[in-house]
N, C-alpha and C positions, 0 to 999 in steps of 0.2 A: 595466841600461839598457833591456831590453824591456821591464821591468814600469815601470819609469817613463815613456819612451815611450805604455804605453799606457793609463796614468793622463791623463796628459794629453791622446789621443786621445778617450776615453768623457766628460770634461771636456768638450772643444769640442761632441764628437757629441750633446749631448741638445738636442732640435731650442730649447728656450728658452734654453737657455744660448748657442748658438750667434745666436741672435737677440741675444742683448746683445750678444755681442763685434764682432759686425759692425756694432752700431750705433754703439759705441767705435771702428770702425776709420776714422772720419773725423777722428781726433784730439781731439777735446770728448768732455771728460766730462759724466758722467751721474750724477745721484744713483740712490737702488737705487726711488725713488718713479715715477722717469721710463722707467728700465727694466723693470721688474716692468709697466708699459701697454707697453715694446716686447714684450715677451715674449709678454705678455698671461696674465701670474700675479697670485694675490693678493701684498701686499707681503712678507708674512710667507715666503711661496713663496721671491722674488726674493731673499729676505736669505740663504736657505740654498743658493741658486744661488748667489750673488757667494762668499760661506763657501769654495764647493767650488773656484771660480774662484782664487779667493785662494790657497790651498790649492796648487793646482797650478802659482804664478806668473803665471796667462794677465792678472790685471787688480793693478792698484793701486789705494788709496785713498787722498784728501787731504781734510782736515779742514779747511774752512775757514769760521768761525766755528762757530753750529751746522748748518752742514749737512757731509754727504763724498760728496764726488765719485770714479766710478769711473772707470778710465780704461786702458787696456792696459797692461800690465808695460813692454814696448818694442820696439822695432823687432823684435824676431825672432818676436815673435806678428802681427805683421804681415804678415809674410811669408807665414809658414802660412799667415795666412787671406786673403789674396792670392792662394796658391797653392791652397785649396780651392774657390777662387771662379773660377776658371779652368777647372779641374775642372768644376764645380758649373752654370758659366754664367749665377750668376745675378746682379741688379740688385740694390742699395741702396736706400734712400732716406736723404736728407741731411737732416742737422740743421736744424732750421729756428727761432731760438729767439725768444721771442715778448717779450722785455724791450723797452718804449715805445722809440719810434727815438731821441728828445730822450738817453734815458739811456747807450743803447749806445750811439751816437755817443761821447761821453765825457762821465766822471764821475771823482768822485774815490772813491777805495777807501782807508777812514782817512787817509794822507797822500800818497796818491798818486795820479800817474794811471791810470784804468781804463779800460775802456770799449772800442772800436775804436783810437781814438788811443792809448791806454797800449800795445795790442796788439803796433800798428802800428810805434810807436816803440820797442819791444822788438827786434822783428825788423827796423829797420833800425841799430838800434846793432849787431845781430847781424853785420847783411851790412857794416858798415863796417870793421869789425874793430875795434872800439872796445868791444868785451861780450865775453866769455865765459862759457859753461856749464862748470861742473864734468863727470865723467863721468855723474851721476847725472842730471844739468841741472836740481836744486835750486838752487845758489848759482853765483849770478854774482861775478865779479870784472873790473874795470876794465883793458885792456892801458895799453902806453905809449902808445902811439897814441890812444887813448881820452883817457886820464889829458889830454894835451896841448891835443887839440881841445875838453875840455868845462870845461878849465881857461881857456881864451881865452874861451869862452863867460858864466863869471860862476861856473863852478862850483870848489868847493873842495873836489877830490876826498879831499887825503890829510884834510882837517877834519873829512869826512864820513865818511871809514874809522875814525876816532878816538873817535865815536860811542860812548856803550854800548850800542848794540842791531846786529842784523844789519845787516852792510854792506848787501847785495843779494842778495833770493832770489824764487823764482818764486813766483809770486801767481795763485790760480788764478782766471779771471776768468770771473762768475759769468752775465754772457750771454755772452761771446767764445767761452768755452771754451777755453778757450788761456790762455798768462803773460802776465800784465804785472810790469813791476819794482816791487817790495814793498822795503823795506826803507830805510834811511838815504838810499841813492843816488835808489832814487823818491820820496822827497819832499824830495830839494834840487833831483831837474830839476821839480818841480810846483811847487816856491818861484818856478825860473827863469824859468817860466815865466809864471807868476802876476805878479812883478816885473817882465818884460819887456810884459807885456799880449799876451802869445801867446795865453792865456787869460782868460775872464773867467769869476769864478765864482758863480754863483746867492745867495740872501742865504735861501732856502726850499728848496733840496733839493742833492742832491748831485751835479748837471747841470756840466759845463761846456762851455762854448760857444768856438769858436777863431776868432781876430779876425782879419781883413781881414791883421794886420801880421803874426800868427800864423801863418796859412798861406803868406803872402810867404817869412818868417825860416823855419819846419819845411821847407821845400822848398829853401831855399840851405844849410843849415845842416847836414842830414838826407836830402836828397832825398826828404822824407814831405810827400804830397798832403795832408792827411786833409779 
């Protein structure tokens, strides 16, 4: 237990590595191209950083299209480095991610919603009790409660579990930095959407825009401003 213990101590301790993971600790991921400028190493550098990070559990990768994103293992590297920072006394700087406002607003992500509003709309089916994460909080699944409300809504949830492709899983969202719903389930609420004129969607890019009736209905429906 000590030698692993202090594997993972000389891990966080090399002052660049430590620069990644506090820069991970706002919850957005990072490619190792983004991090290798936090760190301020070459890239080749940063890849045997992330290697060693891997290595000891402190970060995860997700693959999404071609790029992967890094991102803390979970809440218990958190901690630590919450509690080194305490210790440490020192300051962050926060994410600040540069994708056009038009796009992060929202878009669509292959068949679904992306953007702030995909985000948004994630973590309020979260807070409804209508979503669930696995332990892992890759795949979602639908409760009763869920099932009931987004069934009055216009959706057909067990039609949509029936699917051959994943029900619902975390999508990792490439300016949010954070999930949006991926899978069957996110592109029958962007159909519902889309059908109901919550949405309207571009005919030249992957932009969608939220209509007058849109943000009336997400806010009775959802309690979601966007």
């Amino acid at each position: 237990m000590d030698s692993v213990a202090a594997g993972i101590a000389a891990a966080i301790g090399e002052p660049a590595r430590a620069r990644m993971l506090y820069c991970l600790l706002d919850s957005h991921a990072r490619t190792s191209t983004e991090l290798a400028v936090v760190a301020d190493v070459s890239p080749s550098t940063a890849s045997v950083h992330l290697s060693r990070l891997r290595a000891q559990r402190l970060v995860r990768v997700v693959a999404q299209g071609k790029h992967r994103y890094y991102g803390l293992s979970g809440v218990d590297v958190a901690r630590v480095l919450e509690g080194l920072s305490v210790l440490a006394g020192s300051a962050r700087a926060t994410f600040t991610p540069n994708t056009p406002n038009r796009l992060r607003a929202a878009r669509t992500c292959y068949d679904h919603i992306a953007g702030g509003l995909g985000v948004s709309l994630r973590d309020r089916l979260m807070a409804l009790g209508w979503l669930v994460a696995d332990s892992a909080g890759n795949s979602y699944d639908v409760t009763a409660k869920g099932t009931g409300a987004l069934e009055a809504l216009g959706v057909d949830v067990e039609a949509t579990r029936l699917l051959r492709r994943r029900f619902a899983f975390a999508c990792l969202d490439w300016s949010e930095r954070r999930h949006h719903i991926g899978g069957s389930l996110g592109a029958a609420l962007l159909d519902l959407a889309l059908k109901r004129r919550w949405v309207t969607q571009d005919l030249d890019s992957r932009a969608l825009e939220v209509t007058g009736l849109g943000r009336r209905e997400m806010l009775k429906h959802f309690g979601l401003q966007p």
